[in-house]
N, C-alpha and C positions, 0 to 999 in steps of 0.2 A: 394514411396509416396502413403500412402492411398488415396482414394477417400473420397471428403468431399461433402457431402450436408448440404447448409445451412438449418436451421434452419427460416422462415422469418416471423413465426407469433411469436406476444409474450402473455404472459401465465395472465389472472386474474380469480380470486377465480375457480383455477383448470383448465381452458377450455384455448384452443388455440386458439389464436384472432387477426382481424384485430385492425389496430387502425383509429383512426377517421379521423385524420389528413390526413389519406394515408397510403405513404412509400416514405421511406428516402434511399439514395444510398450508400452504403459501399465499401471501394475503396481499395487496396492494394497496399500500400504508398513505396512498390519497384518498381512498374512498373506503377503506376497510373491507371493500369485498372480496369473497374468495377468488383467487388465481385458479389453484387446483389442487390436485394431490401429489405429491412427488416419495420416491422410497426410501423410507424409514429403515436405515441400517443397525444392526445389533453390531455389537463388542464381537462376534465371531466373523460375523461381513468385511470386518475392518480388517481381520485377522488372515480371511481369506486372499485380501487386494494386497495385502503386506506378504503374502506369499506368493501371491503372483507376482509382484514387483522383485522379490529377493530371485522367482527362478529366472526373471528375464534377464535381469544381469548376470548371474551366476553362469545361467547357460546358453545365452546366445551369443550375436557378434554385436548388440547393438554397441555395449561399452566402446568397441573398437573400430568398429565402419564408420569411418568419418564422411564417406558419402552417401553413403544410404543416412545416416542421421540425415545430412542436410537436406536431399531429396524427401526426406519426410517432413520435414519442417517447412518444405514451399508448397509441398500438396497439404500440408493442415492452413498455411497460408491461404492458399484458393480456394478451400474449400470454408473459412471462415467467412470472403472473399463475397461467397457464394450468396450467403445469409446476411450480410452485414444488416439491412433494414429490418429483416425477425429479430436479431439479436438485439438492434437499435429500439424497439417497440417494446422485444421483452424486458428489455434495463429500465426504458420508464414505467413499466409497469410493478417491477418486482423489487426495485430499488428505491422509485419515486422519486429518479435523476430527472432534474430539468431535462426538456428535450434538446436545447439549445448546450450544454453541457457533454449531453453525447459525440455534440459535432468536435469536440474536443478531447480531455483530458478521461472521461469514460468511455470512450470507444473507439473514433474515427483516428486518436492521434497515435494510440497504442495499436492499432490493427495495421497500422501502417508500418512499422520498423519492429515492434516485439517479438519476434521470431525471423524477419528478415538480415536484421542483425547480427543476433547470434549464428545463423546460417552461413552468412558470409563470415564469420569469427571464425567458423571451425578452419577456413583453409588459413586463414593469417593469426593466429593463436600459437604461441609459442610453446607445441605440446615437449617439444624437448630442445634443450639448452646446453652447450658444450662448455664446461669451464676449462678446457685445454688440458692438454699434460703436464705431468708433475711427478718430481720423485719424491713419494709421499715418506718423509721419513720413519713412520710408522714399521713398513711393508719392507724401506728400501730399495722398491719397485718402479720403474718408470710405468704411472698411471694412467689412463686415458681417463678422465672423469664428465658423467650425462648425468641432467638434471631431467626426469621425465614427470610431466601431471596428465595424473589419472582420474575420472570418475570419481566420486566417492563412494558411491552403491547406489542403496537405496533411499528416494526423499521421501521424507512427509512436508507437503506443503499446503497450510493451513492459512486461511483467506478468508478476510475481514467481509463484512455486507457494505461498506460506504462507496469503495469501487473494486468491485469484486473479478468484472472483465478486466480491468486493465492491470490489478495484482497478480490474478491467476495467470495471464499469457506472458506477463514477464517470468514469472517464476517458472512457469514449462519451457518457455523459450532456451534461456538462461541452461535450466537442468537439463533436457533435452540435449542442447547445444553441446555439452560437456562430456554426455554417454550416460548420465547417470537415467535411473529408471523412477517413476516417479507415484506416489498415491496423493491425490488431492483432495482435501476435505475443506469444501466452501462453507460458509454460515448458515446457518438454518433461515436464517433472512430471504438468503438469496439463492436456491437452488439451483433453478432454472439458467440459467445462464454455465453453468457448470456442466450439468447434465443433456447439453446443447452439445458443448465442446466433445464429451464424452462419444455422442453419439458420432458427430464428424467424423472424431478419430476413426472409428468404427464402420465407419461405411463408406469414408473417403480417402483413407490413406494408408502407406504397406506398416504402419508403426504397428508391431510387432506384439500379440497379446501380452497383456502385466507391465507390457513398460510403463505406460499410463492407467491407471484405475482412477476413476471418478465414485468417493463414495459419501452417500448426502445421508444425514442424519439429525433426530432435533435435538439429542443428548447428547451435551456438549461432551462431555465425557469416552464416547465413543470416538472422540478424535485423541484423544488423552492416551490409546492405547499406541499412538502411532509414536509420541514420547519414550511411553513404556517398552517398545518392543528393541529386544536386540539384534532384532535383523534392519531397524530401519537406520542408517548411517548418519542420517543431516536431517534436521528441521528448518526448514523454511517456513517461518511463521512473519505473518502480519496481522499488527493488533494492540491490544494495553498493552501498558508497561504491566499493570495486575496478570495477567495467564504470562506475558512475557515472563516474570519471574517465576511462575508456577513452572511453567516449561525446562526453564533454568533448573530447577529444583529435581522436579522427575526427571529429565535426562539426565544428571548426574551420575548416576548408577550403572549405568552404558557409554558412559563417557560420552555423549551425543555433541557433535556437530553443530554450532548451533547458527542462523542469521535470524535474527531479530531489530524487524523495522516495527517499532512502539510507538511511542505517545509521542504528542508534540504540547509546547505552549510558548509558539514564536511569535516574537518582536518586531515588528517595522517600526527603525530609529527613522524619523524625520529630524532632519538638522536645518537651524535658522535659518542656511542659505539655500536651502531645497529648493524645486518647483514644490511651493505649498499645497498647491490646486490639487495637482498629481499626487503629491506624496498623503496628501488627507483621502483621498480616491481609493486608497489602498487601500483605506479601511474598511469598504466595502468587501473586502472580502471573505468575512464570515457569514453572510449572504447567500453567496454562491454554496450550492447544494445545501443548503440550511444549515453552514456549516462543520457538514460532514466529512472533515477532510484533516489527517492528520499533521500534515504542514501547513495547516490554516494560520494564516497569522492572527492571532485572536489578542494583541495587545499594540495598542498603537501609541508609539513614544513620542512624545511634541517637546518642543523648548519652552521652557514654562512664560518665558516672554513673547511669545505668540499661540501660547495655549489657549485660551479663550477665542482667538480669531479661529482657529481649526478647528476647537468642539464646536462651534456654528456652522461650519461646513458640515460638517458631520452630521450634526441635526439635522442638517436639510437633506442631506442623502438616505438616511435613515429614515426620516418621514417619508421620502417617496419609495420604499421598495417594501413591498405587500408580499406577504407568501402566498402562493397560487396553486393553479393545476399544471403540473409539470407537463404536461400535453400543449399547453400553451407555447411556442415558438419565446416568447417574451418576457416568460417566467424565470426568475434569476432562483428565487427560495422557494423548493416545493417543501413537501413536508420531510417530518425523520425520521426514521423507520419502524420503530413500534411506540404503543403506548409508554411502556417500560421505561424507552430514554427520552419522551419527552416528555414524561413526568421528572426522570432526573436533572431533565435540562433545565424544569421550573426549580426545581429545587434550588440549582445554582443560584437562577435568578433571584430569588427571595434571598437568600445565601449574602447575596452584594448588598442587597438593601440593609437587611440586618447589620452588617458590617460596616455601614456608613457612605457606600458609591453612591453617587446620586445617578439616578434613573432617568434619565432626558427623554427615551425613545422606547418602544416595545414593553415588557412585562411578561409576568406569568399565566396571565389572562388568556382564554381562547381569541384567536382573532375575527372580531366581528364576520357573521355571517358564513364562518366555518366551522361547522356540529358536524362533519365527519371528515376521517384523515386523519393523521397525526402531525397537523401544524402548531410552528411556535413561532410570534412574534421579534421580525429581528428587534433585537435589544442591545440597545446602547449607553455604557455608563462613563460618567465624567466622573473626576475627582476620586478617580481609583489608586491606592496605595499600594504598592507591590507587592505587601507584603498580606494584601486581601485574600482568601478563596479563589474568589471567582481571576484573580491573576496567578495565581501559583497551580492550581488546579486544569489537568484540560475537559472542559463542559461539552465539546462534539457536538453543538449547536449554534445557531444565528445569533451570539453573543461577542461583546465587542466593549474590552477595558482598556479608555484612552486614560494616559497617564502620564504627568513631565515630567519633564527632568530639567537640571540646571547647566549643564555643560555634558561636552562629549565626554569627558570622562567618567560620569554621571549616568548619559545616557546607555555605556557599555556597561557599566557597572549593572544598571536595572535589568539589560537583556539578558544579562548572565546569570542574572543572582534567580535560576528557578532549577529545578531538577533534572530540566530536560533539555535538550541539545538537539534538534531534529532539523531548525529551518529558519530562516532572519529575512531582514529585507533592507538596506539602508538607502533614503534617500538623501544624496547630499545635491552642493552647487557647482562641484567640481565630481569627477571620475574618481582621481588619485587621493581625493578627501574621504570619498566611499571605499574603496579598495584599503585605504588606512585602517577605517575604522572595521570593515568584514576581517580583517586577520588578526581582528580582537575579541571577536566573536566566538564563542564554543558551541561553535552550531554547523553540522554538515554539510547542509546547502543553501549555499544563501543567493540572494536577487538582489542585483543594485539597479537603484534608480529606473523601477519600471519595468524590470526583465525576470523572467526567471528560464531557469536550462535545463529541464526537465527532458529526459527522451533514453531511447531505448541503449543510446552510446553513455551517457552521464552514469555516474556514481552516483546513488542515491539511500543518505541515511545518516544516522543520527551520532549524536554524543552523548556520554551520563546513562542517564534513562528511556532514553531514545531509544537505544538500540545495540544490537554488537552485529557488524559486517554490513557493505553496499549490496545492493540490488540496481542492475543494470551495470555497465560498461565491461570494460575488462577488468575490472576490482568485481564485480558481479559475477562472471565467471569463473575468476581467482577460488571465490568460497566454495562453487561446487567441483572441484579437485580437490585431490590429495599431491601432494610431493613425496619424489622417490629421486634419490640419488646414488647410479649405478657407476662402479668404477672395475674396469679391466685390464690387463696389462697392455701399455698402448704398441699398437700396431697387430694387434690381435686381429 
């Protein structure tokens, strides 16, 4: 295990800093002990990074040096590069990410293309586009007409505690990549890992004071101002569909910008001619990080004529996976991240019983032999109705409602029929059987038969209450521009 030092000031226009407010304590949600201290921002701190960010666009070259953007984006590359194993230590420590988890989707996979990406975007990015001449009847004029995107300005990008490394590099990568300048406000879960980045910036690379501010706080509210402000242009937010709408609401008023990747409560359809083995495997997946994940598939759809053979499968997978110490190499389900949501995670649980699910596996019980941490037993319920809590609701813990259906059209019917739209999975016995039934789906990204396509080149995000706008590909850099369409007399 590396040695990690935190990180405890956080970063405005360039300079390491206390914050006003103080400091806030950061706690490591398997053993409940203290982390450390990290700085406590006031409502003016926030006000200050929001002023830095407006002068560095306003008045430097970043919005427009497309090489210096990119050279700065492969020195915060190397220098992230540099730390990978601190950063990897402090994520299990401050997030309570299985170690084995880091080697993936929290660290290793996003460190590897999230900013190299959009790096290489900036030279093959279509910042301007010629729709040819024309004699615009308007003018009368033979017209030459450009289609050019710009920066938007200034972001707030606001970032969830479930995987906080891998949100925040995409959404700087992304913003960065574009010219835009950026203030990022992480969870109060999970500072450190923020105030890491922050400090990189800062002593390893020429990015330019105020383009990036790192500002941490325990009052959620102090992020609320980056909404409120008229100098910030786009929210990049990750998180509920609940603040998603609150954000909705507050930015109104400034007309804001908005990408919103929300809630998820996704489906993997298993069809009677699936690989059963595999396609019941999948339902292992609310396991992985206790989980904490908002494309979790947390509902596993069977054919009711092989229902009972697949919740047996399940029992048995379920009976063997124990939530652990996330330091453990072997550990799938460490804990959740505070008291808070795993007391609301029991609540569900109880939630389903009340309502009639039968409870085959886990509970709201402590797990034998663990009185500290915030562990919750994965739980598994049969004879779940769609139209339950614990299936229409997302619980953001080790909970898992297996439920048939009668036919495929049945089974689309049950995926669809929830609020959200984020993520699916269809296991069929054919390719062309799966692809029928995903373009039935009202769900963003979906995995067939065992796969899913996650990476810093994909589009990633929701429908309904999911979300509004991708995060990653060139649909991901799309949202951070603006369109301008320049027309002059051609041959000018």
């Amino acid at each position: 295990m590396a040695d990690v030092c935190f990180e405890s000031k956080m970063m405005i226009d360039g300079k390491l800093v206390d914050g006003e407010a103080g400091t806030f304590t950061n706690l490591n949600p398997a053993t409940e002990e203290v982390l450390g201290e990290v700085a406590d921002a006031s409502a003016s701190d926030m006000h200050r990074a929001i002023d830095a960010a407006r002068r560095a666009f306003d008045e430097t070259g970043w919005s427009t040096d497309h090489a210096f953007r990119q050279r700065c984006l492969l020195q915060l590359q190397e220098a992230l590069e540099s730390e990978q194993e601190e950063l990897r230590e402090e994520l299990i420590l401050e997030v309570g990410c299985p170690r084995a988890i880091t080697h993936g989707p929290q660290l290793d996979a996003p460190l590897a293309d999230a900013l190299r990406y959009p790096a290489r975007l900036i030279d093959e990015y279509p910042w301007e586009t010629s729709l040819g001449d024309a004699l615009v009847s308007v003018t009368g004029v033979n017209t030459t007409r450009k289609v050019w995107r710009e920066p938007v300005g200034v972001v707030g990008a606001i970032v969830p505690w479930n995987f906080p490394f891998e949100v925040t590099i995409q959404k700087i990568g992304q913003a960065l990549g574009t010219g835009n300048t950026v203030v990022l406000k992480p969870a109060p879960n999970t500072p450190y890992n923020a105030t890491r980045l922050g400090r990189l910036i800062a002593e390893n690379t020429d990015i330019p004071p105020g383009v990036v501010n790192v500002v941490t706080a325990s009052d959620h509210f102090v992020g609320e101002e980056l909404t409120l402000s008229p100098k910030v242009d786009l929210i990049s937010f990750t998180g509920s569909t609940v603040v998603g709408r609150r954000i909705m609401e507050k930015g109104a008023a400034t007309m804001k910008r908005l990408f919103l990747e929300l809630g998820g409560k996704s489906a993997t359809i298993v069809l009677e001619d699936a690989d059963f083995a595999l396609g019941c495997m999948m339902g292992i997946a609310p396991c992985m990080h206790a989980g904490q994940g908002c494309a979790n598939p947390t509902r596993l759809l069977l054919p009711r004529s092989r229902y009972d053979e697949g919740v047996e499968i399940l029992k048995g997978i379920y009976e063997g996976v124990a939530p652990g110490d996330p330091q453990d190499p072997g550990t799938l389900c460490g804990p959740v991240i505070s008291d808070k949501q795993r007391g609301r995670i029991r609540g569900y649980i109880d939630k389903g019983v009340e309502e009639g699910a039968t409870l085959l596996v886990g509970g709201a019980e402590a797990p034998d032999g663990m009185d500290r941490g915030f562990f919750v037993k994965p739980t598994l319920f049969a004879n779940v109705d769609n139209a339950m809590t614990i299936a229409q609701e997302e619980i953001f813990g080790p909970v898992l409602s297996v439920i048939p259906f009668d036919d495929e059209d049945d089974a689309v019917r049950i995926a669809n029929d929830s609020p959200y739209g984020l993520a699916g999975n269809v296991m069929a016995g054919t390719l062309d059987r799966a692809l029928s039934v995903a373009r039935r789906l009202r769900a963003g990204f979906i995995g067939l038969n065992g796969t899913a396509g996650y990476g810093a080149d994909t589009p990633f995000g929701g429908y309904k209450a999911s979300g509004i706008g991708r995060q990653n590909g060139v649909a991901g850099f799309d949202q951070y521009t603006e369109i301008k369409s320049v027309a002059y007399p051609a041959g000018s």
